[in-house]
PDB file of N, CA, C and O in Angstrom:
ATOM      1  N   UNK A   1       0.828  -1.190   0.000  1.00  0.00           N
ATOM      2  CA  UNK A   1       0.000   0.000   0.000  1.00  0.00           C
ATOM      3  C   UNK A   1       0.859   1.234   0.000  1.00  0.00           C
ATOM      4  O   UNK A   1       2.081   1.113   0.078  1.00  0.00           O
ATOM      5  N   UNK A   2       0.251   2.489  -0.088  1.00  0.00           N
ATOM      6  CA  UNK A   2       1.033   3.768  -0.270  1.00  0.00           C
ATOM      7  C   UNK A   2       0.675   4.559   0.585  1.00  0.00           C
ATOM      8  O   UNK A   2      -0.547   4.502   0.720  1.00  0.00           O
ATOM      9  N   UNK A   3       1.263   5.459   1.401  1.00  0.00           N
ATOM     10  CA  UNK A   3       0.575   6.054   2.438  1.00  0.00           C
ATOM     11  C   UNK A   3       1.028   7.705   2.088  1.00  0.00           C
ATOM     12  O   UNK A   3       2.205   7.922   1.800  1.00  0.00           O
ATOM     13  N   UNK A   4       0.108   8.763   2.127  1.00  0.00           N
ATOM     14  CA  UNK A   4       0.155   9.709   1.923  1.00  0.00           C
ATOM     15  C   UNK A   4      -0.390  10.788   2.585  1.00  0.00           C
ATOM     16  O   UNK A   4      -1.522  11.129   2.241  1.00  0.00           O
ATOM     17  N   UNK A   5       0.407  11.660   3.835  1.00  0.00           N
ATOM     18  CA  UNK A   5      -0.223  12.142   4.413  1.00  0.00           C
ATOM     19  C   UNK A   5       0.389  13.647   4.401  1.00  0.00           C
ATOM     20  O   UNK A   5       0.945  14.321   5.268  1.00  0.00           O
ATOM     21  N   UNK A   6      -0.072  13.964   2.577  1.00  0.00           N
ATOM     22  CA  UNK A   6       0.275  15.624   2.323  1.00  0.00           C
ATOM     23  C   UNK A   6      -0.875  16.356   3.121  1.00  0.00           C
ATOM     24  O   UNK A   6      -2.022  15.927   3.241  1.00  0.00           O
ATOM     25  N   UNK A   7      -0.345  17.610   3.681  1.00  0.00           N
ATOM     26  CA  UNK A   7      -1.091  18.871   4.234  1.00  0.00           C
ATOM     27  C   UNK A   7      -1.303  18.411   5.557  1.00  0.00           C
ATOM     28  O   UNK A   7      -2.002  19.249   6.127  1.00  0.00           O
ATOM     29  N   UNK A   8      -0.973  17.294   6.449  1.00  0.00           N
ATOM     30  CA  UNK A   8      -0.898  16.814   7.803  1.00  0.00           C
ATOM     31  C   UNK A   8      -0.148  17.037   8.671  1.00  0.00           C
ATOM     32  O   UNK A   8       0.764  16.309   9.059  1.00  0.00           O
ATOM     33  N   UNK A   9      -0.534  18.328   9.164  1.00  0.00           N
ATOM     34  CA  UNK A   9      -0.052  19.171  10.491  1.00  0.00           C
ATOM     35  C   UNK A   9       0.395  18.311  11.179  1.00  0.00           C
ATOM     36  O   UNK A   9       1.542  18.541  11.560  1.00  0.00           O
ATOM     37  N   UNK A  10      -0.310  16.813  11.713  1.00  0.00           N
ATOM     38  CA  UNK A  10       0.079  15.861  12.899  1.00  0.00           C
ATOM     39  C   UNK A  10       1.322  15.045  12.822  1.00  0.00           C
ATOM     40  O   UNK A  10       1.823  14.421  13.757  1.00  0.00           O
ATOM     41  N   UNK A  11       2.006  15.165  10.919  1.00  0.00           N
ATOM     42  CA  UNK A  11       2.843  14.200  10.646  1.00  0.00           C
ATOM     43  C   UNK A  11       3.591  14.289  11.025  1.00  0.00           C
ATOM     44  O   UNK A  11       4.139  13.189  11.084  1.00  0.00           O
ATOM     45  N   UNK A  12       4.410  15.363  11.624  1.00  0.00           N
ATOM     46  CA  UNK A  12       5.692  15.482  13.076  1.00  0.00           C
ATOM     47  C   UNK A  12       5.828  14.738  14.340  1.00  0.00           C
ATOM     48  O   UNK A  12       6.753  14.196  14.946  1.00  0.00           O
ATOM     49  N   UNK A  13       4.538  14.917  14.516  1.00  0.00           N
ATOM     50  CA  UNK A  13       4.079  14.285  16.021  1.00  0.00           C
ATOM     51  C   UNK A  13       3.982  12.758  15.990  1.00  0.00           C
ATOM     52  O   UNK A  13       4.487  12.029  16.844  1.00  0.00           O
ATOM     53  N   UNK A  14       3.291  12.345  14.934  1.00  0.00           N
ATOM     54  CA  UNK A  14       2.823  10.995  14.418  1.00  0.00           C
ATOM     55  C   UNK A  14       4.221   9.673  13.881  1.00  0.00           C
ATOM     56  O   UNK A  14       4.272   8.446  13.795  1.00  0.00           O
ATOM     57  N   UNK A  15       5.152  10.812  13.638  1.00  0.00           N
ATOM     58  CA  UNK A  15       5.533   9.347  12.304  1.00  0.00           C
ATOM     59  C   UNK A  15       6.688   8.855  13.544  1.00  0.00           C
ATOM     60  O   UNK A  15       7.689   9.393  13.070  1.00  0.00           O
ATOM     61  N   UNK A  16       6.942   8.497  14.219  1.00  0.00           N
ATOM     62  CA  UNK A  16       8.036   7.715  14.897  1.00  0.00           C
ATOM     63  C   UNK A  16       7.053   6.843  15.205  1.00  0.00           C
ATOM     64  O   UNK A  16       7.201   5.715  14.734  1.00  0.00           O
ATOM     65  N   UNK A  17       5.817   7.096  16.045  1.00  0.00           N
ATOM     66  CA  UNK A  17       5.130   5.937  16.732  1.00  0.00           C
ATOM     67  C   UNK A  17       4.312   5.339  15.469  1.00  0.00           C
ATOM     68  O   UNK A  17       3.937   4.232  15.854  1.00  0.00           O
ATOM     69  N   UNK A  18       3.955   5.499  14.432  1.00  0.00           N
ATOM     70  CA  UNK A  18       3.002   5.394  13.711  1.00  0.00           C
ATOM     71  C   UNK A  18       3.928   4.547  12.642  1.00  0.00           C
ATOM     72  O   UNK A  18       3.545   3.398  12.419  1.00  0.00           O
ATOM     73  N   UNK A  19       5.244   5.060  11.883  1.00  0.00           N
ATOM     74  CA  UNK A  19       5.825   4.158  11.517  1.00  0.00           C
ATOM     75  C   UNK A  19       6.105   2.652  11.451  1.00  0.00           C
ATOM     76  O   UNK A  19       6.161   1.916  10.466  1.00  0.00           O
ATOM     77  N   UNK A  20       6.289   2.348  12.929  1.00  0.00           N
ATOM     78  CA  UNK A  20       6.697   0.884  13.486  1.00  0.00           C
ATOM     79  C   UNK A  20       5.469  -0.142  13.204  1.00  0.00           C
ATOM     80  O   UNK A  20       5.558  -1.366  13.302  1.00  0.00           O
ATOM     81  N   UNK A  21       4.283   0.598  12.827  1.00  0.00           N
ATOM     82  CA  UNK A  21       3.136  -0.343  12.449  1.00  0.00           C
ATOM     83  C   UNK A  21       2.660  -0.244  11.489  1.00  0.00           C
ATOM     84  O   UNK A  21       1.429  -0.211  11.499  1.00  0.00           O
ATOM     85  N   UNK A  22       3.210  -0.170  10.477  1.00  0.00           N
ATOM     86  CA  UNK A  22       3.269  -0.039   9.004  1.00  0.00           C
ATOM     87  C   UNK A  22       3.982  -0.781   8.841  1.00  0.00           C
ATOM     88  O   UNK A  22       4.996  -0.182   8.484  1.00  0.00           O
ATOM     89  N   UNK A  23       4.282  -2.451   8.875  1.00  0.00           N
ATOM     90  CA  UNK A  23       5.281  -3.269   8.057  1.00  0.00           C
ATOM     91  C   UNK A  23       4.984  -4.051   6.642  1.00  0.00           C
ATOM     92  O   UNK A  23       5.692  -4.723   5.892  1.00  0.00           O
ATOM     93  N   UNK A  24       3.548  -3.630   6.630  1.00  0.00           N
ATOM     94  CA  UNK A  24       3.786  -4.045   4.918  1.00  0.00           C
ATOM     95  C   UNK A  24       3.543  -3.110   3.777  1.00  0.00           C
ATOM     96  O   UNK A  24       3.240  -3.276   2.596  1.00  0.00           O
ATOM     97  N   UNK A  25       3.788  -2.032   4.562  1.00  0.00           N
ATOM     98  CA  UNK A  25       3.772  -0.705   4.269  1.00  0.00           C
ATOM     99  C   UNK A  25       5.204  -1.097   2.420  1.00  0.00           C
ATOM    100  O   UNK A  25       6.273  -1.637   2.701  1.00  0.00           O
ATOM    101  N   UNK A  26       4.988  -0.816   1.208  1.00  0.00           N
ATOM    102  CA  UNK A  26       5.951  -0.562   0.335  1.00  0.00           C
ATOM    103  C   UNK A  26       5.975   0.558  -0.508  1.00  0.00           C
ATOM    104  O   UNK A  26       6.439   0.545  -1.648  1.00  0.00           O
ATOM    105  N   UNK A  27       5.448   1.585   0.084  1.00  0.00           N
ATOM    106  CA  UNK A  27       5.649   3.098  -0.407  1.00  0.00           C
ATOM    107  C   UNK A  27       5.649   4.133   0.805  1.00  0.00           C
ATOM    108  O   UNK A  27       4.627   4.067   1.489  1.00  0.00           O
ATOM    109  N   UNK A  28       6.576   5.058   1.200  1.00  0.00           N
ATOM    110  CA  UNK A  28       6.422   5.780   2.095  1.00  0.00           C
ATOM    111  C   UNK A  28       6.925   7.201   1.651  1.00  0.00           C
ATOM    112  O   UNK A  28       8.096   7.567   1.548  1.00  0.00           O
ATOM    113  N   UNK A  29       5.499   8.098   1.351  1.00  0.00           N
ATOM    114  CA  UNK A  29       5.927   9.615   0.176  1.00  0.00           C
ATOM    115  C   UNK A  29       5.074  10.236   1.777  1.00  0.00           C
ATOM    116  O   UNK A  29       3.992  10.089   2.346  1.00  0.00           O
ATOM    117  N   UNK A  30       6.536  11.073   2.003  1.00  0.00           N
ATOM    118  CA  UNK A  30       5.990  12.121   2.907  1.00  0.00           C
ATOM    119  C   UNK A  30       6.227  13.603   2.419  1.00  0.00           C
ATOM    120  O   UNK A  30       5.746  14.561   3.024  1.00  0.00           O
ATOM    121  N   UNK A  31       6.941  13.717   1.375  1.00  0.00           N
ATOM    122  CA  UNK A  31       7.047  15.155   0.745  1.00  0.00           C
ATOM    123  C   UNK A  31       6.499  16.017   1.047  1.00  0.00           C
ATOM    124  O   UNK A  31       5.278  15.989   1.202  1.00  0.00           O
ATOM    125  N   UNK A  32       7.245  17.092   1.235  1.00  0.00           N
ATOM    126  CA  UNK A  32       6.204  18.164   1.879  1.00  0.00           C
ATOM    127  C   UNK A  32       5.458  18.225   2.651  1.00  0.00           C
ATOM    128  O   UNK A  32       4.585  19.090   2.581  1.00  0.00           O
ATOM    129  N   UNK A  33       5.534  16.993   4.081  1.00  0.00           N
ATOM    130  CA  UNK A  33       4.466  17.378   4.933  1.00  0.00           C
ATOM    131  C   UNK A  33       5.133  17.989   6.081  1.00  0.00           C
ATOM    132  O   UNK A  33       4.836  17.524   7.181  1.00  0.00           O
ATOM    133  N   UNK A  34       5.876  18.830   6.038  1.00  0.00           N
ATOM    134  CA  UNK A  34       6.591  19.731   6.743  1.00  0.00           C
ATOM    135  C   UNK A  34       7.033  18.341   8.570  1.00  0.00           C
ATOM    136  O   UNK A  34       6.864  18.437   9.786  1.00  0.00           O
ATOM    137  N   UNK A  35       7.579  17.340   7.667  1.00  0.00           N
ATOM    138  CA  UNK A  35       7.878  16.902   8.783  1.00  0.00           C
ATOM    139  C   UNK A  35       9.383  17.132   9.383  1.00  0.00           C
ATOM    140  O   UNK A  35      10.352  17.008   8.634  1.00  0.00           O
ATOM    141  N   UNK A  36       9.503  17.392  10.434  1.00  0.00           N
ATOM    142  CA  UNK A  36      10.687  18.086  11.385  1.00  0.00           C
ATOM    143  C   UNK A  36      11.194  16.603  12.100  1.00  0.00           C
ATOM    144  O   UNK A  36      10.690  15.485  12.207  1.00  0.00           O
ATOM    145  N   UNK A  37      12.490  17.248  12.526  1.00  0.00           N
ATOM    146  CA  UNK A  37      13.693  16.027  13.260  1.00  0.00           C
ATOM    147  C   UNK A  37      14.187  14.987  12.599  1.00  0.00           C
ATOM    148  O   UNK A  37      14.117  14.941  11.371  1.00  0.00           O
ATOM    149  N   UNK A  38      14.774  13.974  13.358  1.00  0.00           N
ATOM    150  CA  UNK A  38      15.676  12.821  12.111  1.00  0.00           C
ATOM    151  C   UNK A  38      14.318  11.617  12.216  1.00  0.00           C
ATOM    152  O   UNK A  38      13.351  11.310  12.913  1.00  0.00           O
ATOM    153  N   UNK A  39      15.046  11.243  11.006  1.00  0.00           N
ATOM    154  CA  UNK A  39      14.265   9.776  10.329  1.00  0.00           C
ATOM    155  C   UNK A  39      13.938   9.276  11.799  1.00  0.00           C
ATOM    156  O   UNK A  39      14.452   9.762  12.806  1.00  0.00           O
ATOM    157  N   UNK A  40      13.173   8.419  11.790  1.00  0.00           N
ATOM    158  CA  UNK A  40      12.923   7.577  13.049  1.00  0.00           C
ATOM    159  C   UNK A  40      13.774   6.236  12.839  1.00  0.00           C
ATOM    160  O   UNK A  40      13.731   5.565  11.807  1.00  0.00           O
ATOM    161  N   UNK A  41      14.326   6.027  13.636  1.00  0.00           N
ATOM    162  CA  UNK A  41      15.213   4.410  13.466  1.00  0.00           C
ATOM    163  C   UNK A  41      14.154   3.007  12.990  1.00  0.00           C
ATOM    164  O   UNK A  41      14.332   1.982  12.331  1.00  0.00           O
ATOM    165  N   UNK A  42      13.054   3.594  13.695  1.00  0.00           N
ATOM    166  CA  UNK A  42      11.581   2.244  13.400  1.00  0.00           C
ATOM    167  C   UNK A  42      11.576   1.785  11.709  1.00  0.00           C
ATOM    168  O   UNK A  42      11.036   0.838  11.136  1.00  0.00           O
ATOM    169  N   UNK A  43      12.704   3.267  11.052  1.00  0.00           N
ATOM    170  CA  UNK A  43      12.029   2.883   9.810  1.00  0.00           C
ATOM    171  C   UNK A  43      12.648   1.757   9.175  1.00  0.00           C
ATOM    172  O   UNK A  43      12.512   1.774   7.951  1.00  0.00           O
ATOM    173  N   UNK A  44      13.299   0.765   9.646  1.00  0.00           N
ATOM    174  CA  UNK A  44      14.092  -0.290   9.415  1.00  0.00           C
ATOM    175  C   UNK A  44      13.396  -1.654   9.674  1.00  0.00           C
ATOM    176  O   UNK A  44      13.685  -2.730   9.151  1.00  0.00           O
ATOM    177  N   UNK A  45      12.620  -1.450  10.398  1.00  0.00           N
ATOM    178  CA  UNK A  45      11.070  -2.256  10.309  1.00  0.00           C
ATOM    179  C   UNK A  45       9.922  -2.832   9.109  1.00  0.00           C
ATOM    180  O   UNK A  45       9.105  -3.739   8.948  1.00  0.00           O
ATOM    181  N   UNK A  46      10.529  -1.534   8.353  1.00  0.00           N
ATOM    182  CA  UNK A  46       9.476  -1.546   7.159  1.00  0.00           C
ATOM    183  C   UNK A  46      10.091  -3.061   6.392  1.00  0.00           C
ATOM    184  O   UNK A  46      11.165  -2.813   5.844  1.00  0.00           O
ATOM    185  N   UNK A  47       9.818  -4.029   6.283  1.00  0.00           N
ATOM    186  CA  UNK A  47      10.854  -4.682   5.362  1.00  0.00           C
ATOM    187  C   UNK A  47      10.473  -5.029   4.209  1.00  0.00           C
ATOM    188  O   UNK A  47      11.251  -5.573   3.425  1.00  0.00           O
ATOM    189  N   UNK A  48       8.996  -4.730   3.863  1.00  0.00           N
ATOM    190  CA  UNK A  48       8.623  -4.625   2.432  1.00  0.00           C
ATOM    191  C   UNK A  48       8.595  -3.450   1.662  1.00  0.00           C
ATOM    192  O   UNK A  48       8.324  -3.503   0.462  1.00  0.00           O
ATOM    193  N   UNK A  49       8.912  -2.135   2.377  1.00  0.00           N
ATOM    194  CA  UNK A  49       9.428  -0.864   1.854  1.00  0.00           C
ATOM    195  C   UNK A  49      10.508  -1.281   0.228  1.00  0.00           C
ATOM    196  O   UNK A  49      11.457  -2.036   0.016  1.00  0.00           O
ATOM    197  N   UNK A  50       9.670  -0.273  -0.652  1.00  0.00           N
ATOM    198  CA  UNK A  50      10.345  -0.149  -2.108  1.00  0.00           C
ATOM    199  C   UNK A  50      11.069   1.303  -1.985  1.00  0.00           C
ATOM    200  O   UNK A  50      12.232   1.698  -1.912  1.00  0.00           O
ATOM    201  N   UNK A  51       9.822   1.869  -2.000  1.00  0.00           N
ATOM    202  CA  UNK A  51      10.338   3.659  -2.134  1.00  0.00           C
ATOM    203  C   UNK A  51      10.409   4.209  -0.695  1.00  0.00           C
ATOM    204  O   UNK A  51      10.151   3.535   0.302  1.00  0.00           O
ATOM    205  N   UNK A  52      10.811   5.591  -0.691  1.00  0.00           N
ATOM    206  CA  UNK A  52      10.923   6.362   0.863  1.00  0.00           C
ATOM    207  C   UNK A  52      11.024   8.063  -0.224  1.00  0.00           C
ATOM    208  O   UNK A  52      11.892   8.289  -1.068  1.00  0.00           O
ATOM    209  N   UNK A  53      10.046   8.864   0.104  1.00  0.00           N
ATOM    210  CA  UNK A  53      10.258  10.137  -0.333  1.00  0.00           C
ATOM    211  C   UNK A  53       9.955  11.175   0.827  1.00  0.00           C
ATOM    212  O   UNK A  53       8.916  11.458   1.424  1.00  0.00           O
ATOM    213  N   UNK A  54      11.185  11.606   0.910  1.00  0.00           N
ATOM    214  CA  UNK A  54      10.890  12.189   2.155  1.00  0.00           C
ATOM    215  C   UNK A  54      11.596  13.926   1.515  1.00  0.00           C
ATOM    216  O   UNK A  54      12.124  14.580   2.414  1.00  0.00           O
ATOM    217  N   UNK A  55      11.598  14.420   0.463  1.00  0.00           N
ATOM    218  CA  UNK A  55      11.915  15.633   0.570  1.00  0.00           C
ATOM    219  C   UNK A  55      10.990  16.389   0.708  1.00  0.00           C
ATOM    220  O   UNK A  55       9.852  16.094   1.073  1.00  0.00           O
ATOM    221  N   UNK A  56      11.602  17.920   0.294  1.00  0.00           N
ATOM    222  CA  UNK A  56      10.781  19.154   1.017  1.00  0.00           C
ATOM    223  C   UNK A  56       9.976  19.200   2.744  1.00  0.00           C
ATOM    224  O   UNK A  56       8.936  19.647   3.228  1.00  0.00           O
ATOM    225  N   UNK A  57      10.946  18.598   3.127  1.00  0.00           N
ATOM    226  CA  UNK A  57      10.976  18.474   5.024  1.00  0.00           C
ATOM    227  C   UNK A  57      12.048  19.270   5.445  1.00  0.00           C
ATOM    228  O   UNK A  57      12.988  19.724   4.792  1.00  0.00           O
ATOM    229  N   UNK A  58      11.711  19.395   6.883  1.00  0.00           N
ATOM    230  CA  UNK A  58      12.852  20.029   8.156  1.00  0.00           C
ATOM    231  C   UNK A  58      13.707  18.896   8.741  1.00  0.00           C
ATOM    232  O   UNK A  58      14.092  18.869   9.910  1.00  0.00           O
ATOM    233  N   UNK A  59      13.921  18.115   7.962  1.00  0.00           N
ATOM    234  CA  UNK A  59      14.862  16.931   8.514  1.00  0.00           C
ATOM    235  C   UNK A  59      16.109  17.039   9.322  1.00  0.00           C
ATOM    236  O   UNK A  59      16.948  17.863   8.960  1.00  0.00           O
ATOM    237  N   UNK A  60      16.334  16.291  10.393  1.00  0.00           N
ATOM    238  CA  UNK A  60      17.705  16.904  11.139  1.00  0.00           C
ATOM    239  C   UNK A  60      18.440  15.416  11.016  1.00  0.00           C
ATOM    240  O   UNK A  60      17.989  14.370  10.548  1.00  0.00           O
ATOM    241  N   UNK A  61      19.690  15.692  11.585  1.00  0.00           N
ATOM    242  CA  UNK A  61      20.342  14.269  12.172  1.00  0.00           C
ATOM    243  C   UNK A  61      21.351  13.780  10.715  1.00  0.00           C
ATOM    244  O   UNK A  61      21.780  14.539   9.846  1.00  0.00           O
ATOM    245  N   UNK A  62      21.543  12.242  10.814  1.00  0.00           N
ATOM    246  CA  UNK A  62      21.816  11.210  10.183  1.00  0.00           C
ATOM    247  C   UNK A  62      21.018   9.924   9.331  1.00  0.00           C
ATOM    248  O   UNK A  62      20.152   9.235   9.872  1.00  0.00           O
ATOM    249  N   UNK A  63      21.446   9.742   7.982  1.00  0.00           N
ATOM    250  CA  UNK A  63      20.515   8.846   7.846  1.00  0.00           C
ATOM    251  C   UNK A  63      20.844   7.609   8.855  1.00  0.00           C
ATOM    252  O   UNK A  63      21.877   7.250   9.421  1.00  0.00           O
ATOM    253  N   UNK A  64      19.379   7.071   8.827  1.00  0.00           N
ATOM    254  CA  UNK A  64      19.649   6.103   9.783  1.00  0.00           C
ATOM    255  C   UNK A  64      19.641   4.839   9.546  1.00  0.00           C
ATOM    256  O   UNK A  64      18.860   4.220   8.823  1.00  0.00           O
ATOM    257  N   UNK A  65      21.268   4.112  10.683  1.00  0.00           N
ATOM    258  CA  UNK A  65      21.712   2.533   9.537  1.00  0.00           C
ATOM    259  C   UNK A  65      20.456   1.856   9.619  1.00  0.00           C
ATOM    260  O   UNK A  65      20.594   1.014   8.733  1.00  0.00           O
ATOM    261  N   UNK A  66      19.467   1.700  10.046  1.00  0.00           N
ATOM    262  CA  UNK A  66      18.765   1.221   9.676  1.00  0.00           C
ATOM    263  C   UNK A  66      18.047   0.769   8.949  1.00  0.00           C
ATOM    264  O   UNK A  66      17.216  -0.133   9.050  1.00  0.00           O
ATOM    265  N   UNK A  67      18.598   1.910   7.538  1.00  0.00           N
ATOM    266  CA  UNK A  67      17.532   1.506   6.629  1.00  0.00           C
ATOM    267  C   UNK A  67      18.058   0.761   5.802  1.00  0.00           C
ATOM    268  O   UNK A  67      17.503   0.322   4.795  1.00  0.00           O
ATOM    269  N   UNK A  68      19.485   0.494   6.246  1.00  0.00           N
ATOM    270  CA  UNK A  68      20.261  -0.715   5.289  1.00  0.00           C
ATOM    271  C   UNK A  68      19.754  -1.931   5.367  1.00  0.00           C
ATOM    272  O   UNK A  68      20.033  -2.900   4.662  1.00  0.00           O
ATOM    273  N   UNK A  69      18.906  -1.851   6.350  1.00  0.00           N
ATOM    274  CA  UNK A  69      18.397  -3.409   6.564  1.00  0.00           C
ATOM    275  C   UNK A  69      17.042  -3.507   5.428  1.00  0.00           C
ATOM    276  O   UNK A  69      16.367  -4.536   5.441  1.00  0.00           O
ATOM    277  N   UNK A  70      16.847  -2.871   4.883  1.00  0.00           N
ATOM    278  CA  UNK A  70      15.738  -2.851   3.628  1.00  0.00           C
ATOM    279  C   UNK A  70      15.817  -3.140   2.582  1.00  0.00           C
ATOM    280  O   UNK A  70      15.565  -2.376   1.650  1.00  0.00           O
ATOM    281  N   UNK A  71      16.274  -4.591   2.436  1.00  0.00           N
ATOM    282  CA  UNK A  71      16.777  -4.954   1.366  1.00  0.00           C
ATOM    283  C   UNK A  71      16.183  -5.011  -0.266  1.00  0.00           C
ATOM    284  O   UNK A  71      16.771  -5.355  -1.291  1.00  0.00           O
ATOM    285  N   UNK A  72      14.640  -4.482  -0.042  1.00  0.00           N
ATOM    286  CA  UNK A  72      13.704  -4.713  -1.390  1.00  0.00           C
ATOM    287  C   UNK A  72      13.635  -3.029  -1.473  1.00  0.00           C
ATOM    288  O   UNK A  72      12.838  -2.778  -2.377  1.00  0.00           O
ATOM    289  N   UNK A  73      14.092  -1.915  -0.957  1.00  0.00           N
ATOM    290  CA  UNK A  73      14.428  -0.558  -1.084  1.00  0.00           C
ATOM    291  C   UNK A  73      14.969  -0.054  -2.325  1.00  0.00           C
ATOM    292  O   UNK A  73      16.195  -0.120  -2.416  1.00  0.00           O
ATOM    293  N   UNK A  74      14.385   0.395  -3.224  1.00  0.00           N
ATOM    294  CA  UNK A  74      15.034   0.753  -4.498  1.00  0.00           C
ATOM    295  C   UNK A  74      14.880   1.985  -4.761  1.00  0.00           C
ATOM    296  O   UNK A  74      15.535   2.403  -5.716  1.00  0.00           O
ATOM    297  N   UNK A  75      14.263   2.660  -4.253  1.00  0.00           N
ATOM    298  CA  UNK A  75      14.374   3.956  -4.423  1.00  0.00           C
ATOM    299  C   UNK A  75      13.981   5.198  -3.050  1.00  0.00           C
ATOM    300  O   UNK A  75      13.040   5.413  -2.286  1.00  0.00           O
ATOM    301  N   UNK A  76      15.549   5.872  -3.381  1.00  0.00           N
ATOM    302  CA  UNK A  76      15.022   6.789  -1.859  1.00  0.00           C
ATOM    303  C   UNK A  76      15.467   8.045  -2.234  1.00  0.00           C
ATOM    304  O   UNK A  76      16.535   8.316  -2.783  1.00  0.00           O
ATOM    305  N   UNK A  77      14.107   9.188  -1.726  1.00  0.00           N
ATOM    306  CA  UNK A  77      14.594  10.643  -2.442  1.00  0.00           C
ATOM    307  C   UNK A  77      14.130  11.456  -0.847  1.00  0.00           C
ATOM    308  O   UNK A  77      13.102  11.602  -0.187  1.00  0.00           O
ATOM    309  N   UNK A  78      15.621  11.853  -0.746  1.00  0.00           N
ATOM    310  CA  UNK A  78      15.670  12.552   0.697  1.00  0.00           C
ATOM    311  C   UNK A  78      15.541  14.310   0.487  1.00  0.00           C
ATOM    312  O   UNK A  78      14.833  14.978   1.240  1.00  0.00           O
ATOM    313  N   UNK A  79      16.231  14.839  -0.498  1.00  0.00           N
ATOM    314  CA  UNK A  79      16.408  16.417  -0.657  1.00  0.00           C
ATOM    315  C   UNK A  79      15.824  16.568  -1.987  1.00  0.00           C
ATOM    316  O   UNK A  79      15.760  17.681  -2.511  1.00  0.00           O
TER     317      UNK A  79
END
């Protein structure tokens, strides 16, 4: 499935805890939902994750090794 939560004020607050229960989650487009701080480590959980679009955010930190563990990951657009 694809999860898309453009124009979602809550998606700051939401995506660390909300992440970790999404594992057959294989699209994750957060573009532009003005989400702030670093990746959440949970996101290494995902293990049917293809894509990850996470630009036009306030992103802080490091990517996180975690997401090396995503081995069906083929495409990731951070900036």
């Amino acid at each position: 499935g694809k999860s898309g939560l453009h124009d979602n004020d809550d998606a700051k607050q939401l995506l660390p805890r909300v992440i970790s229960n999404l594992l057959s989650l294989e699209q994750l487009d957060l573009s532009g939902c003005a989400v702030k701080g670093p990746i959440p480590t949970e996101i290494g959980l995902l293990s049917q994750l293809l894509s990850i679009r996470l630009s036009e955010n306030s992103l802080t930190g490091t990517i996180p090794t975690e997401i090396g563990l995503l081995s069906q990951l083929s495409s990731i657009i951070l900036g």
